[in-house]
Gaussian input, Z-matrix of N, CA and C with variables (Angstrom, degrees):
# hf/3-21g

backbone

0 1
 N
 C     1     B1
 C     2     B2     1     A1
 N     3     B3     2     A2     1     D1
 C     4     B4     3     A3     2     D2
 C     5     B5     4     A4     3     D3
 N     6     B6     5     A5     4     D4
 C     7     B7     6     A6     5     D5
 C     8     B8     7     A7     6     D6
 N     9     B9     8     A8     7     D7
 C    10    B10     9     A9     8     D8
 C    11    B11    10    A10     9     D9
 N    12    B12    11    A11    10    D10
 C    13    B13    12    A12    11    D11
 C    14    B14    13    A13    12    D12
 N    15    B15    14    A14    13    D13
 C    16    B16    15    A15    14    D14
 C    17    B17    16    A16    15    D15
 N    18    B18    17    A17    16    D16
 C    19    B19    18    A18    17    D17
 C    20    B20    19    A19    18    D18
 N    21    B21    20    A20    19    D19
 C    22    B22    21    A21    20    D20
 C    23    B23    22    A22    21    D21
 N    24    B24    23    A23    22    D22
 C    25    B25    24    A24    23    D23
 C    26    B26    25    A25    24    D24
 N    27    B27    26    A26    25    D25
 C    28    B28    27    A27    26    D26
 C    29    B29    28    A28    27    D27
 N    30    B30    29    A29    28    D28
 C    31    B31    30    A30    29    D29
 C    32    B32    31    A31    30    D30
 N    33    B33    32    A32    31    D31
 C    34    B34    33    A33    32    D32
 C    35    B35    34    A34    33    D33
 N    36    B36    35    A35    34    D34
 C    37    B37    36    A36    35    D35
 C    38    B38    37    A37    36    D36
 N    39    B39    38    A38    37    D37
 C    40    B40    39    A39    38    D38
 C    41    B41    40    A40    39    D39
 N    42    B42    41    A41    40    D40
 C    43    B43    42    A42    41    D41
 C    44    B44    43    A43    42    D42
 N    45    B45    44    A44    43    D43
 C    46    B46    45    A45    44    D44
 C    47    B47    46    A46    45    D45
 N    48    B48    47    A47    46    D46
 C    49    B49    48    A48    47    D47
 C    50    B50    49    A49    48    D48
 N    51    B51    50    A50    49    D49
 C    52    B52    51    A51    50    D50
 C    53    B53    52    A52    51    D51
 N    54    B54    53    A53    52    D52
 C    55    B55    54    A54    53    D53
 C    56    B56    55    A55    54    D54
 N    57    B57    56    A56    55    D55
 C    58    B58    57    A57    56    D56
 C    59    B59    58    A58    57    D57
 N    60    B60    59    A59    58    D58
 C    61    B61    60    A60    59    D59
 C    62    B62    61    A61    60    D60
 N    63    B63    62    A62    61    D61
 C    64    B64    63    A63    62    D62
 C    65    B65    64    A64    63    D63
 N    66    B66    65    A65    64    D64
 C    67    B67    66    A66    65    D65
 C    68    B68    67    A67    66    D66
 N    69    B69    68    A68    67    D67
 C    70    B70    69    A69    68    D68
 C    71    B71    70    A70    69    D69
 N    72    B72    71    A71    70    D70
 C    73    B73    72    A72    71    D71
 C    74    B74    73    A73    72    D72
 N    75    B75    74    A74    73    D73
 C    76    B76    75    A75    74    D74
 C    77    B77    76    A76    75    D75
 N    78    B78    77    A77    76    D76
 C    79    B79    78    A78    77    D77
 C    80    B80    79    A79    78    D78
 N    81    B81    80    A80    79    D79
 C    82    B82    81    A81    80    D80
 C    83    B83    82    A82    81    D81
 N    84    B84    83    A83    82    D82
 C    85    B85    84    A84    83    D83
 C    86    B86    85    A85    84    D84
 N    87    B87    86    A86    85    D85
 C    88    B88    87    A87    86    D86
 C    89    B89    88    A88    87    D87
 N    90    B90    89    A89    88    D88
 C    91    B91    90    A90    89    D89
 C    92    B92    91    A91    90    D90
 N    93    B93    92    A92    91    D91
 C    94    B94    93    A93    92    D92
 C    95    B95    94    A94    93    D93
 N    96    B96    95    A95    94    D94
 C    97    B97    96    A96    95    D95
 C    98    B98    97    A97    96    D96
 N    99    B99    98    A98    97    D97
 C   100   B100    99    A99    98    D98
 C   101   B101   100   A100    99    D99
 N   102   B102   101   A101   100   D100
 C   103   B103   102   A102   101   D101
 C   104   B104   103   A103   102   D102
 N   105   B105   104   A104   103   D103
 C   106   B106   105   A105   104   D104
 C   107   B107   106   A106   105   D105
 N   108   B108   107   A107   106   D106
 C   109   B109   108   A108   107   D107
 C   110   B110   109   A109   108   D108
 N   111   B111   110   A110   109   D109
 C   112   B112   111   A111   110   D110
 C   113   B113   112   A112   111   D111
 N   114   B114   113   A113   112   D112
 C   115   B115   114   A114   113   D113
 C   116   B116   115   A115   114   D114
 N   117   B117   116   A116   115   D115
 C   118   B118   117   A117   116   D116
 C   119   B119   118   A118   117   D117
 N   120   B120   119   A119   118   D118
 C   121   B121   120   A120   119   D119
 C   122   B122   121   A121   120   D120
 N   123   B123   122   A122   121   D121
 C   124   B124   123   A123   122   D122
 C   125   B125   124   A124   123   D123
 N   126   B126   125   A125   124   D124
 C   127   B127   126   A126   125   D125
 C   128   B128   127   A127   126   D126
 N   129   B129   128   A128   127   D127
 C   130   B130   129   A129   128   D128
 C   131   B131   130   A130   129   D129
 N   132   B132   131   A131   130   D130
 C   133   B133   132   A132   131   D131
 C   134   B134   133   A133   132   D132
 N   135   B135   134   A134   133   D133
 C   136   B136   135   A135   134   D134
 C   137   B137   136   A136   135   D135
 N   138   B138   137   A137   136   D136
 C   139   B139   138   A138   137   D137
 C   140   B140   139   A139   138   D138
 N   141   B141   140   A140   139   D139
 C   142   B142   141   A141   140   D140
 C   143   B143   142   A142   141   D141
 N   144   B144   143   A143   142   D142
 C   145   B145   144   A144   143   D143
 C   146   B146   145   A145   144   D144
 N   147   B147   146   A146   145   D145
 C   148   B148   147   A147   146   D146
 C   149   B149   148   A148   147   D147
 N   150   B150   149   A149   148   D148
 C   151   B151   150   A150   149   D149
 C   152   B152   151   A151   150   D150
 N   153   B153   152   A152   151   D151
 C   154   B154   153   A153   152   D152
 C   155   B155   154   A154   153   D153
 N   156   B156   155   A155   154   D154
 C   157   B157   156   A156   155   D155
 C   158   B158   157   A157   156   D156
 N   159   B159   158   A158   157   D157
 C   160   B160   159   A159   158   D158
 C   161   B161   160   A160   159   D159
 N   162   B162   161   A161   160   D160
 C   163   B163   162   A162   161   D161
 C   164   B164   163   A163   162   D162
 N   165   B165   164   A164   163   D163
 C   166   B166   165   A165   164   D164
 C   167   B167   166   A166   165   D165
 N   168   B168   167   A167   166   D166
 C   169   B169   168   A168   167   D167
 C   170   B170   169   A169   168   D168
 N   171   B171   170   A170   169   D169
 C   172   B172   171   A171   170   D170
 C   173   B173   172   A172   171   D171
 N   174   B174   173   A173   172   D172
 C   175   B175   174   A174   173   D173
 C   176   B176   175   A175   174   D174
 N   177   B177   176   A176   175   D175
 C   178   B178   177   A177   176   D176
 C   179   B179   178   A178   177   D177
 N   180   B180   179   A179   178   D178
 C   181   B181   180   A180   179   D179
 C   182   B182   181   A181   180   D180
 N   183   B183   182   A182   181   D181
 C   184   B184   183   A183   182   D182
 C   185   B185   184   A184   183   D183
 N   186   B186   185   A185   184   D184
 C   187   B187   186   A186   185   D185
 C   188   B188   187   A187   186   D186
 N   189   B189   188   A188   187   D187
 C   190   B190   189   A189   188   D188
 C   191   B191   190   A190   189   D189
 N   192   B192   191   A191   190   D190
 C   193   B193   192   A192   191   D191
 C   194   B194   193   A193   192   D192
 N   195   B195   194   A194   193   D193
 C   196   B196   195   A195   194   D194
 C   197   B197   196   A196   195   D195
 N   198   B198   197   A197   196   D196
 C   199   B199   198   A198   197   D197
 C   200   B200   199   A199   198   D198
 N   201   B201   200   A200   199   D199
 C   202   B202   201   A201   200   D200
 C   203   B203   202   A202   201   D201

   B1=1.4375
   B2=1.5235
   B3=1.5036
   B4=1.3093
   B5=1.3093
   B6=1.5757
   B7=1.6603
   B8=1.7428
   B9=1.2916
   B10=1.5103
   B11=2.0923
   B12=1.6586
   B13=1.2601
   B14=1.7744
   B15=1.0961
   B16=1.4842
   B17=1.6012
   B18=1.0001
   B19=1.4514
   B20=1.9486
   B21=1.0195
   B22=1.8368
   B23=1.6529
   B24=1.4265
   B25=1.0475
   B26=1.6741
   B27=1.1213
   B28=1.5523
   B29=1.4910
   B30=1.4255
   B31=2.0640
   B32=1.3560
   B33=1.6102
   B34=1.5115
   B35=1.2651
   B36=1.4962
   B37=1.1033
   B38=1.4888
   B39=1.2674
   B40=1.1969
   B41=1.3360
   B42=1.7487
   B43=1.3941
   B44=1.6471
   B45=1.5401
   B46=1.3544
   B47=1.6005
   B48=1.4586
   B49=1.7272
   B50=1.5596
   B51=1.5793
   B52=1.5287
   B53=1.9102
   B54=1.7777
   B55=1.6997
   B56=1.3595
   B57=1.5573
   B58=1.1331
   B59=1.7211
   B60=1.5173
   B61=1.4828
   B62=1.5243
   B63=1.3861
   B64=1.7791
   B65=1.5219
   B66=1.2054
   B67=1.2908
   B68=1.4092
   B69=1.1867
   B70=1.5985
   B71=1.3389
   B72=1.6667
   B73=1.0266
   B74=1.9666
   B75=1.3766
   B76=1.6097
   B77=1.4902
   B78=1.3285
   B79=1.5228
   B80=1.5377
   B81=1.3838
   B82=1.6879
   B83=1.6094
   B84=1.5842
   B85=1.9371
   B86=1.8087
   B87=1.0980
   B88=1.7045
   B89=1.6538
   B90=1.4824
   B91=1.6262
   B92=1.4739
   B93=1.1621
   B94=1.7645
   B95=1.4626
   B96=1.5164
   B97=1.4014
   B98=1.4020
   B99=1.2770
   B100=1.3698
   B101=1.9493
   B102=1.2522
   B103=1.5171
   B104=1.0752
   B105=1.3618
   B106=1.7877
   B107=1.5500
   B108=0.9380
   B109=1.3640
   B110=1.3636
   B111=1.3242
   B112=1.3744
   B113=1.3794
   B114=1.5708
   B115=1.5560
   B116=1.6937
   B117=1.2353
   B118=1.6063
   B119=1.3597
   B120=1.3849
   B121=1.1837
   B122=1.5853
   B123=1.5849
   B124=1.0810
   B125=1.4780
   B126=1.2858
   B127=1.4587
   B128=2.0459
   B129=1.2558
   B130=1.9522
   B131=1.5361
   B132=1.4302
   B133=1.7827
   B134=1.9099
   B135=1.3310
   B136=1.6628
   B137=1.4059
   B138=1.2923
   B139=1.8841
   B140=1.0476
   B141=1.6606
   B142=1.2370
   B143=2.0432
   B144=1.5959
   B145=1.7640
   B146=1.1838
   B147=1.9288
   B148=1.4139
   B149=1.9153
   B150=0.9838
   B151=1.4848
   B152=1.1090
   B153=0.8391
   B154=1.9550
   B155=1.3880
   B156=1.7378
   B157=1.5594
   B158=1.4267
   B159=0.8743
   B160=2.4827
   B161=1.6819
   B162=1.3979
   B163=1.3605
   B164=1.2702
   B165=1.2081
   B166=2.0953
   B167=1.5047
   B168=1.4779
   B169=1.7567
   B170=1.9834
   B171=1.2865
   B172=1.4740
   B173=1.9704
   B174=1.1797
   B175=1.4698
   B176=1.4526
   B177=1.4390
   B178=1.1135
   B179=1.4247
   B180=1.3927
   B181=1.4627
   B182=1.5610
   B183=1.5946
   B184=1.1343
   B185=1.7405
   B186=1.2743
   B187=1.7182
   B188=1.6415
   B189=1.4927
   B190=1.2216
   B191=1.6332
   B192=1.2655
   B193=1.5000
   B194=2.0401
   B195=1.0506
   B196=1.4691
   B197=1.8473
   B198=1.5785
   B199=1.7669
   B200=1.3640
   B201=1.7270
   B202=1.5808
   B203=1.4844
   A1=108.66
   A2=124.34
   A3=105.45
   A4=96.52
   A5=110.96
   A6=109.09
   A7=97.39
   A8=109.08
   A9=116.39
   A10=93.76
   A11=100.60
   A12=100.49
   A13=107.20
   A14=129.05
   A15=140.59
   A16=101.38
   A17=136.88
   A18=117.74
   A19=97.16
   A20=111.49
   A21=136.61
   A22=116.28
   A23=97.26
   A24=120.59
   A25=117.32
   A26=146.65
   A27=115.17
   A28=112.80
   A29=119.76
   A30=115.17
   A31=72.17
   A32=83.24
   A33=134.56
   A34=98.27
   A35=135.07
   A36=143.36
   A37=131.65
   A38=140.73
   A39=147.97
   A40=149.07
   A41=91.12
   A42=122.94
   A43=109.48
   A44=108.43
   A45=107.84
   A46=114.90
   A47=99.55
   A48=97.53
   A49=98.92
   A50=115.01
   A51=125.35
   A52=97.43
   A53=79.15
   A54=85.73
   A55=120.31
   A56=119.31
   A57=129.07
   A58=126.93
   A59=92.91
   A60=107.17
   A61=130.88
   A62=88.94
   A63=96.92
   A64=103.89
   A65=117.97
   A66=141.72
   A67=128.00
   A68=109.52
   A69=112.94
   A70=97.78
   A71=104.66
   A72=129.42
   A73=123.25
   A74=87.65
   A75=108.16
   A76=102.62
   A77=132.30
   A78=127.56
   A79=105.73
   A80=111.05
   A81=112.72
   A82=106.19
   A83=89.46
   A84=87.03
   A85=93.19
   A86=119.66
   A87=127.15
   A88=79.04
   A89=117.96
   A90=118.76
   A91=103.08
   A92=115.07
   A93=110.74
   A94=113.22
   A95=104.98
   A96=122.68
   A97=103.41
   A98=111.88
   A99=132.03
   A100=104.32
   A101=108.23
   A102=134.31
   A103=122.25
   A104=131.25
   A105=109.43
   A106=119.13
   A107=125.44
   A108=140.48
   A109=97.62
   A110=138.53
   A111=145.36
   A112=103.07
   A113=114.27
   A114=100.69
   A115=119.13
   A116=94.94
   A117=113.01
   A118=107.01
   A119=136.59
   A120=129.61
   A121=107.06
   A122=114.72
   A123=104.89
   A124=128.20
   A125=117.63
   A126=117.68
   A127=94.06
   A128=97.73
   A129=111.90
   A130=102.15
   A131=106.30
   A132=96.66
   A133=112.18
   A134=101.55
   A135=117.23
   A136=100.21
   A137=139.82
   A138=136.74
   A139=98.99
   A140=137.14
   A141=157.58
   A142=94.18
   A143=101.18
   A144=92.63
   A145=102.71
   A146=100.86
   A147=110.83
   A148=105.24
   A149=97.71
   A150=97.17
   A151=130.98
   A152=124.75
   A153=148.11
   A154=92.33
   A155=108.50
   A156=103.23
   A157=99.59
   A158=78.37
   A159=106.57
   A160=107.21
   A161=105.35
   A162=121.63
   A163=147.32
   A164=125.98
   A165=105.15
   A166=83.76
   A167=101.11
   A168=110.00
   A169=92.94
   A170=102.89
   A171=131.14
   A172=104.38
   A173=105.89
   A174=121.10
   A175=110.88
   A176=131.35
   A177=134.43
   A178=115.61
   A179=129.65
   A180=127.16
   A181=102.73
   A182=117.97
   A183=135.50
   A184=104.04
   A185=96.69
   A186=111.05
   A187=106.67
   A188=97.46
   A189=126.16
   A190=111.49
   A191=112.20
   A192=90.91
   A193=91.43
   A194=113.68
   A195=119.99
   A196=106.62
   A197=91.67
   A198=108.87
   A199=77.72
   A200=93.93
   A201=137.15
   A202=97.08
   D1=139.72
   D2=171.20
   D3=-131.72
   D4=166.65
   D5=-162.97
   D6=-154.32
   D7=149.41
   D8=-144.33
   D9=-86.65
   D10=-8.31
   D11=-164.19
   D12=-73.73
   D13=142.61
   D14=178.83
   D15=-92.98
   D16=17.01
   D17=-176.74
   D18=-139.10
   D19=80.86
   D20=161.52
   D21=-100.07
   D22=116.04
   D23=167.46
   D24=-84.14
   D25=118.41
   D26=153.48
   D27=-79.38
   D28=149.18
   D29=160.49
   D30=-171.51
   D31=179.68
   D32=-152.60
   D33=-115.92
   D34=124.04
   D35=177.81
   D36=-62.63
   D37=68.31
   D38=-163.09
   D39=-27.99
   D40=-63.99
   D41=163.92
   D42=-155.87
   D43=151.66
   D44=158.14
   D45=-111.31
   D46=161.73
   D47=175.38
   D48=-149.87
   D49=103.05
   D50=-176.55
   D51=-91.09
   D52=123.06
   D53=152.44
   D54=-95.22
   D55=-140.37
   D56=159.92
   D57=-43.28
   D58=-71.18
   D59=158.67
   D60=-108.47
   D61=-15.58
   D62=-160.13
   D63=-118.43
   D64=142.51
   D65=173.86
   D66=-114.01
   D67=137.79
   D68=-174.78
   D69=-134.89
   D70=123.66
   D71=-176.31
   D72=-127.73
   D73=116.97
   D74=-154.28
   D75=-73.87
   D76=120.92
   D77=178.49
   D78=-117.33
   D79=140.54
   D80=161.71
   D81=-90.61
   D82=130.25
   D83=-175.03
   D84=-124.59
   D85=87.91
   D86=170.35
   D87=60.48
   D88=77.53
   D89=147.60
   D90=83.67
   D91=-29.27
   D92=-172.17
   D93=-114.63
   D94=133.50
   D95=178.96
   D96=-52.80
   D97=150.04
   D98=164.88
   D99=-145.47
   D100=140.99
   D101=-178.78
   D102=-106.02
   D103=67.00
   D104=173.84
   D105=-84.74
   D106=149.93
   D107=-178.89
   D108=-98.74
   D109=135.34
   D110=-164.32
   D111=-168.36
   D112=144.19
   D113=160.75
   D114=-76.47
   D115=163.85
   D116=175.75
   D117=-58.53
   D118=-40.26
   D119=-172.62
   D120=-71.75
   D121=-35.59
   D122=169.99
   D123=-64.27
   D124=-23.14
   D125=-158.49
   D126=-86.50
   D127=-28.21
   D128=162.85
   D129=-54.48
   D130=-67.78
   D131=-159.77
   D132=-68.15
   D133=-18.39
   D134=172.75
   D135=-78.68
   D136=-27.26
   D137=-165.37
   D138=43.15
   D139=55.91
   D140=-163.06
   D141=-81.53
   D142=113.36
   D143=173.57
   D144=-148.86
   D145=157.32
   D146=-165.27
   D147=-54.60
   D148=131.31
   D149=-172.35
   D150=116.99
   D151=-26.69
   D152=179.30
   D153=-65.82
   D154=134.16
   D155=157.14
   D156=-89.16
   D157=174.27
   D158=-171.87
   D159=-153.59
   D160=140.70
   D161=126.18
   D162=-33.10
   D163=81.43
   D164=177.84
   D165=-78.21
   D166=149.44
   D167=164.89
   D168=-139.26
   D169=108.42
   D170=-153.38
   D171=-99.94
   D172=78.17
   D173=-170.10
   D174=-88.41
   D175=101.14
   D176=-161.45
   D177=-147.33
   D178=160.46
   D179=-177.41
   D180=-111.82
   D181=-30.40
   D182=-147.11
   D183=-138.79
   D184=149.45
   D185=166.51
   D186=-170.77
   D187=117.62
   D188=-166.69
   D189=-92.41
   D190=151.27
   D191=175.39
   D192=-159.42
   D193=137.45
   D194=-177.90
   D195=-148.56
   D196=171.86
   D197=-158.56
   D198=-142.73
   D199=163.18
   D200=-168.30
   D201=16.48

């Protein structure tokens, strides 16, 4: 697959935690947590498991950053 986005992470999938609809799925990316929020159906049609490496592909306009 190739995808026009510039911001790929590789990690290893950590943990999952399914809500209702939405899922948050915990990745190690070189030592540091990463969080995506995804639906549940997606993390089904992906067979998304602790252990699996993954892609983050990190689509953003903005990155904020603040002190005290």
């Amino acid at each position: 697959m190739k995808l026009s986005a510039r911001n790929k992470l590789a990690g290893t999938v950590v943990a999952i935690k399914k809500g209702e609809a939405i899922a948050n799925v915990e990745l190690d990316v070189a030592g540091q947590r990463v969080v995506a929020s995804i639906t549940v159906d997606a993390v089904e049609e992906l067979d998304l498991k602790a252990g699996m490496d993954v892609t983050a592909v990190i689509k953003a306009s903005d990155v904020m950053i603040a002190t005290g």
